[in-house]
N, C-alpha and C positions, 0 to 999 in steps of 0.2 A: 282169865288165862293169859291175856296178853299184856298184864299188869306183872304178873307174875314173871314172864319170861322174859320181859326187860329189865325187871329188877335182878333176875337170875345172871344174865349174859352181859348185865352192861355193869353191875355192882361184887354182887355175890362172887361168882367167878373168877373175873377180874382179879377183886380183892385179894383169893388165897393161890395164885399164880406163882409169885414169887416165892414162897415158904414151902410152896409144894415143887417147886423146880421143876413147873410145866413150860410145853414148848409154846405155850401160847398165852397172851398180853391182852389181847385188843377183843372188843364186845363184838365187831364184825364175822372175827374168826373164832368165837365161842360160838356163834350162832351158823356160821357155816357149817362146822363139824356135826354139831347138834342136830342138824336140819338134815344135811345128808343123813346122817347114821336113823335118824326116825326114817328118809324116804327110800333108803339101802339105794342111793344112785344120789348124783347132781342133784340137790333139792329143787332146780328148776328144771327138772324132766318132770317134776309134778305139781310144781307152784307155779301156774302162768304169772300171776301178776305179782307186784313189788309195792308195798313190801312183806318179805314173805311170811312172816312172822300175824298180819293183817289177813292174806288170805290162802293161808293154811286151814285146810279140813280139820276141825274140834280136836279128831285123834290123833291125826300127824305133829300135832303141837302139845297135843301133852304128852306123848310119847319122847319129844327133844326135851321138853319140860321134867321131866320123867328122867332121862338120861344123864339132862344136867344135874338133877338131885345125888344121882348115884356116881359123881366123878366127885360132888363134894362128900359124899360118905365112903369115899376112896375104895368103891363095888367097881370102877368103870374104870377102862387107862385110857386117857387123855393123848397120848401119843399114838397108842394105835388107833384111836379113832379118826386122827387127824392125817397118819399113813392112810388108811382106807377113803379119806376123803380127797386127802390129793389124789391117789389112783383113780380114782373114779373122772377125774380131772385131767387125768393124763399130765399131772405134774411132778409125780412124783420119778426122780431120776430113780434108776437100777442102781445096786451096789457092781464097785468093777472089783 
């Protein structure tokens, strides 16, 4: 699995960013989004240790595994995943 989801977020992903006019580039923040949206909060309100992808619960990782499948069969939006994930971060600014 954890073969899989590097090849996913560091290759795969990545790869069809540009063509699909996602707001997001980098395998860090393929795997942020991904992480949070499997653990519905900060993925390290559930992953004590780093790296999370390492010691993530079987299901909590093929659920982001799982997620990432469905944003390349264009099931999933990639933006709102990534809105929901700053939020949960307290990063996301408000529209004025």
């Amino acid at each position: 699995m954890e073969r899989r989801w590097l090849h996913l977020t560091r290759v795969e992903l990545p790869g069809h960013a540009d063509e699909r006019g996602w707001p997001l580039r980098f395998d860090h923040c393929f795997q942020r989004v991904l992480l949070d949206a499997a653990c519905g909060c900060c993925w390290y309100e559930r992953i004590e240790r780093r790296p999370a992808y390492r010691h993530a619960p079987d299901a909590l990782l093929a659920r982001a595994v799982e997620l990432g499948g469905e944003l390349l069969a264009g099931r999933a939006d990639l933006s709102a995943l990534n809105r929901q994930s700053l939020a949960w971060r307290g990063r996301l600014r408000s529209a004025d």
